[in-house]
N, C-alpha and C positions, 0 to 999 in steps of 0.2 A: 504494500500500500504506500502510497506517499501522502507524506507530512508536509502543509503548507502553511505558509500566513492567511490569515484568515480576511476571507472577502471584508474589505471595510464598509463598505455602503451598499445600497441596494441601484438598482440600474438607475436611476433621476438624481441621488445623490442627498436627497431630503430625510435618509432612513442612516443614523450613523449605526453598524453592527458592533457591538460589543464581544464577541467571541473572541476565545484565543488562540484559537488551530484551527483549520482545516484541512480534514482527512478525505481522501478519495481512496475508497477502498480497487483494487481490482479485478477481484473479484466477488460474487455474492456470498463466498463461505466469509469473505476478508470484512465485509459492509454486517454480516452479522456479527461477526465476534466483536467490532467496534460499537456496534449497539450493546451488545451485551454487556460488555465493563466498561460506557461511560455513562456518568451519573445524570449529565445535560446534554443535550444530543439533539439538534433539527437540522433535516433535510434542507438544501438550498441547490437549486434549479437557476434559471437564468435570472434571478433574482429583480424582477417584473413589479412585482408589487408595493407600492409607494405606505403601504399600512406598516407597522412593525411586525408583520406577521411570520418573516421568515427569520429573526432575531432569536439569537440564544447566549447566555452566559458564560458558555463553556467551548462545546465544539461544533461546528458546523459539517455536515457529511453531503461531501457532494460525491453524488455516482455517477458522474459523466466521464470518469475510469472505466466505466464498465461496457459493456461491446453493447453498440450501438443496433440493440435490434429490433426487424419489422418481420412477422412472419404470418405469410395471409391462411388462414385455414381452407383448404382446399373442398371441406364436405358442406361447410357453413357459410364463408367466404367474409367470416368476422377477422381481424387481423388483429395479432399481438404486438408493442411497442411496450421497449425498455422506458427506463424513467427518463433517461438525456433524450431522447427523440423527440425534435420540435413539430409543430406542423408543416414545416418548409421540408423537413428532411422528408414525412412520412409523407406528402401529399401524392409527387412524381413514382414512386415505388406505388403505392394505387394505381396512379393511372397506368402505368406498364401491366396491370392486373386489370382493367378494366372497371375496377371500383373507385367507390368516394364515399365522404362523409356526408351526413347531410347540412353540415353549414359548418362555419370559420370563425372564428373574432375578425377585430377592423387589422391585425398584425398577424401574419403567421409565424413571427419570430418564436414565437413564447414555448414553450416544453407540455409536452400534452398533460402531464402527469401534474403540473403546477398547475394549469389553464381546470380543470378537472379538478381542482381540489380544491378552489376558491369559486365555482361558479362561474367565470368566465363565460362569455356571450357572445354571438353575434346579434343578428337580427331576424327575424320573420314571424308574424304571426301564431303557423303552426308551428315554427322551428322551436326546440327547445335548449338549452342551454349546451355548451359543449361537454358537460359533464351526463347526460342522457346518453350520450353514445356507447356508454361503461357497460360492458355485457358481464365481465369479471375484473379479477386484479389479484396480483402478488406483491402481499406485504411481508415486510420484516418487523415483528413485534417487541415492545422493552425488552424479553428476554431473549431475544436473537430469533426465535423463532420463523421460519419462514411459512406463510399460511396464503392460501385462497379463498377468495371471496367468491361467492357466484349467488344468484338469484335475490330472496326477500334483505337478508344480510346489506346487499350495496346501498338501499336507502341511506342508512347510518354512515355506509364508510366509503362513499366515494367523496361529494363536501365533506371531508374532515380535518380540513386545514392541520392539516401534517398532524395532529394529537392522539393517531390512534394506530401508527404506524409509520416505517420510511416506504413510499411505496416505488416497488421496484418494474415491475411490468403494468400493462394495461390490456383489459381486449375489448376492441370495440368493433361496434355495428358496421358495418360498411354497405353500400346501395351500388346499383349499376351506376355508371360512368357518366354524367352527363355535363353539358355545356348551359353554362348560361349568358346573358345580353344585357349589357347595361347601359341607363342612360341619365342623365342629371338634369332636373328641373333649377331655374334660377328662379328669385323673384316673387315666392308663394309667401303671401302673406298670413304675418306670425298667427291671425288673428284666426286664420284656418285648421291651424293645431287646435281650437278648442272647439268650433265647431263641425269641424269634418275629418276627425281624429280618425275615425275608424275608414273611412274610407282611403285616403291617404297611405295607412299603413296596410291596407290593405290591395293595394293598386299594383304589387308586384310580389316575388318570391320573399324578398329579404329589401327591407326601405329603411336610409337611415337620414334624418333629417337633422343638418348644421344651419346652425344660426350665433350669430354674436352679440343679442341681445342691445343691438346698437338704433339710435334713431329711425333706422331705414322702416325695420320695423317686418324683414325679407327674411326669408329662410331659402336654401338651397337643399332640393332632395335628391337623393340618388335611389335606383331605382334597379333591382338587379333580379332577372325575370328567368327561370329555369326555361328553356328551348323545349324541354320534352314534357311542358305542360302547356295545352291548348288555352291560351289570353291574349288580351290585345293589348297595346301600351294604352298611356294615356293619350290623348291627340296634343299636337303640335305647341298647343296652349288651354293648360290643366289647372283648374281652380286658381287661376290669375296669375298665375308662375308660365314660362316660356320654357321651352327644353332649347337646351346649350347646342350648338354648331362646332362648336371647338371644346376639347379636356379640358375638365376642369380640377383644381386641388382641395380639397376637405377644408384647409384651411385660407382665408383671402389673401390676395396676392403673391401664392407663392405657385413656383412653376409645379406644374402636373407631369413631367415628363417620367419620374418614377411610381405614379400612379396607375392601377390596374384602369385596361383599356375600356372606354367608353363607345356613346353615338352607335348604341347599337349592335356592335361587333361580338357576334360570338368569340366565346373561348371557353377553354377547362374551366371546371368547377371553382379551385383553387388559383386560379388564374382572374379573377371576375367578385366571389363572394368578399375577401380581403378588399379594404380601397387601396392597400400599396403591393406593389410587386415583390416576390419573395426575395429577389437579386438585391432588394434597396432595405437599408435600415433607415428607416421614417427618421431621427435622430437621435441625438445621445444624452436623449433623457433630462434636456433643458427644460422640466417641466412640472407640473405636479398636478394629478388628478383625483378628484373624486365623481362618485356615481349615485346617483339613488333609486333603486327599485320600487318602486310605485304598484298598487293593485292598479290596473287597467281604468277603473271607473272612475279612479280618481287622479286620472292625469290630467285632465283638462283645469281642474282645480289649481294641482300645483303648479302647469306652466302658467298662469295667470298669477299665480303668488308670486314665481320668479317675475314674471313683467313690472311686476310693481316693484322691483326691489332693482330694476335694470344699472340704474344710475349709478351702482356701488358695485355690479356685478361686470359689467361691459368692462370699465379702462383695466380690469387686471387678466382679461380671459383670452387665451388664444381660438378657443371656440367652444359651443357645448353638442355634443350629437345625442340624440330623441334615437331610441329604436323600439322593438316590440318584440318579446319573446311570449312563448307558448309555457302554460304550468307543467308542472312536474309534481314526482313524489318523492326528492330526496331531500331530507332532512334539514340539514341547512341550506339548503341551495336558498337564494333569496326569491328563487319561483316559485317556491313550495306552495303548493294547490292553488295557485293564482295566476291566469292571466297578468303579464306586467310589462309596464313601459319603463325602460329606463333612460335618467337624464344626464347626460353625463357631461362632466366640466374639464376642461383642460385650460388648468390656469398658466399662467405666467409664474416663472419660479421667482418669489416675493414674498415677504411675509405676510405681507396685507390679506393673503388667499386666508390665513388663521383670521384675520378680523372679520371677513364675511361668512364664514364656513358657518360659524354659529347662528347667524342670521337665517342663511338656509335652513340650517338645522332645524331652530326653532317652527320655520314654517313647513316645513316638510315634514317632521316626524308624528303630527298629528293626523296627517294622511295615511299614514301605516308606509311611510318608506323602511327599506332596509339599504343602509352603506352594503358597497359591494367590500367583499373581505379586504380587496388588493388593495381602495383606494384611502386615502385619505377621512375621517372627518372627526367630530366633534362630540357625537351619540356616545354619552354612559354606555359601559356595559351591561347596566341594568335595561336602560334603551333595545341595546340591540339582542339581548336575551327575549326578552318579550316579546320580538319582532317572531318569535318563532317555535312553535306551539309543543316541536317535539325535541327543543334546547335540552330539558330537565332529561330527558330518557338520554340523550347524546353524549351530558354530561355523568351519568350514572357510566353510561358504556368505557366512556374514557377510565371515572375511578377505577371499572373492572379488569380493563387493558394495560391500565400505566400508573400504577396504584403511588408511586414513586414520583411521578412527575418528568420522568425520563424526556418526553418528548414536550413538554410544555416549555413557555417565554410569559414574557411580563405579560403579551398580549392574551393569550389563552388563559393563563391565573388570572386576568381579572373577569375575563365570561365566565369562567368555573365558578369562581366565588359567586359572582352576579346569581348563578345558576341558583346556587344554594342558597342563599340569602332567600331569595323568591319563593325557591320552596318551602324554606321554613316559614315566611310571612302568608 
């Protein structure tokens, strides 16, 4: 195995790590026995998440030592991925197999095993979160133990923000091969998010709508339509927005040229659902984000709460994207049995992003938002325990799995406690 210094920050640079090694086992007998004799111990992946959530005390275990594998099952045609395997590496190996996932995040950089274990999203209506795709999984447990997961079990332990295991493989679902077409409206007025919410996001495969919260008072949607499903676009000029002639970028006036292909153009699945190309790293993390998960019925509330609060949100925000995922039934996932939209902020790296967060907060968590694990905010953890009906059983599973605390950080001690505290009251 090799002994290294320990990652200092997490990718954007706003998370400082405290650890004091990092070990990269190389192989999985090596990743157990290091589980088994240290006392603090979390996983860290391409360290993505702007929360303190991949933070630990002691040591960090990263398994990107370990052989980097995809292996498609030939009778089911579900494929297996090691924990280093991102979505960039796993997408091309599908398509040489003629499969796909059914949806992406907005970055395929991320490691599936991380992206899967905080809830991580893209967008669509029916699409569900990227952690839905989880058919099984192999963990490594506090006492080295190597175990699989399959069927009622993954509710609990697929969202389980590393606290219940280092997770080492994944198997996920995979579908035939297919192309999709995308196109970007300019110019829809914001005022259309609150009354024609469901059509809007409903108008294609996966829709995700950027705005800046600025005087114009305009959003820009993108619009990314499966080929092998019979729909029509929207026409030329859709609920007072224009469709673009020319690529455009997520964010204003910056070039589009490493942005996934627009105006139409078929391409692979994973060539299209991402907005950047898997060849481009979007950048390096000059940035800090938060997100909020919203039930579906009450999104039109909240973006009208943000509206009113524009004038403190607009000069510190690089943009925020609106998208729509499909409910699920895992446990913490923040779609748990709910239809939800999420709103998500991509601030300017500033400290002023801490003086408004609370502002949102306050308006937002009366709606039943849930912060997504990875980003940023301001929600107690008593807050965000209550955001989630089957926290107390989650945290019960944890005491049963990691009785020691092996795999917990500041972050996780304080939903535990939060957990208990509630139960006892």
């Amino acid at each position: 195995m090799t002994v290294t210094d320990p990652i200092r920050h997490n990718w954007a640079g706003n998370q400082q790590f405290s650890a004091v090694r990092c070990i990269r086992p190389q192989s999985l007998a090596e990743a157990q026995a290091v589980i088994a004799d240290t006392s603090r111990i979390r996983p860290i992946g391409t360290a993505h998440s702007f929360s303190p959530l991949a933070d630990t005390s002691q040591v960090q275990l990263s398994l990107a030592g370990l052989p980097r594998e995809i292996e498609i099952e030939a009778d089911s045609n579900e494929v297996w991925v090691s924990a280093a395997v991102t979505y960039g590496d796993l997408a091309p190996v599908l398509m040489e197999h003629g499969r796909a996932l059914h949806n992406l995040a907005s970055l395929p950089h991320i490691s599936v095993a991380g992206a899967c274990a905080t809830g991580t999203h893209g967008s669509g209506d029916r699409l569900g979160n990227l952690a839905t795709a989880v058919t099984g999984m192999r963990l490594i447990r506090a006492d080295g133990r190597l175990v699989e997961i399959a069927g009622a079990e993954l509710a609990a332990e697929v969202v389980a923000l590393g606290c219940l295991g280092a997770v080492t493989h994944l198997r996920l679902a995979t579908e035939r091969f297919y192309e999709v077409a995308q196109v970007v409206f300019d110019d829809l007025p914001r005022a259309r998010l609150v009354d024609s919410l469901d059509e809007i996001f409903g108008a294609a495969t996966s829709v995700s709508v950027f705005t800046t919260w600025d005087e114009s008072e305009r959003c820009q949607v993108w619009l990314k339509q499966r080929c092998d499903v019979t729909s029509s676009w929207p026409q030329t000029s859709w609920l007072g927005a224009r469709q673009r002639t020319t690529p455009a970028h997520p964010l204003p006036d910056h070039d589009p040229i490493n942005c996934t292909a627009q105006l139409g153009e078929p391409g692979p699945w994973f060539d299209r659902l991402p907005h950047f190309q898997m060849a481009f790293t979007p950048s390096s993390g000059d940035e800090i984000q938060a997100e909020y998960l919203l039930p579906r019925d009450m999104a039109s509330q909240a973006i009208q709460a943000i509206e009113g609060i524009r004038a403190i949100v607009h000069p510190i925000l690089h943009a925020t994207e609106i998208r729509s995922v499909a409910a699920d039934d895992l446990w913490l996932s923040p779609n748990y049995e709910r239809p939800t939209i999420g709103i998500h902020f991509t601030w300017h790296k500033t400290n002023a992003v801490y003086d408004v967060l609370p502002i949102i907060d306050e308006l937002l968590a009366p709606l039943g938002a849930r912060p997504h694990w990875g980003k940023v905010t301001t929600f107690t953890p008593e807050m965000i325990v209550r955001g989630y009906p089957r926290f107390d059983q989650f945290a019960k599973r944890v005491r049963e799995l990691d009785p020691e605390g092996k795999f917990s950080n500041s972050m996780t001690d304080a939903l535990m406690g939060a957990a208990m505290r509630d139960r006892v009251t």
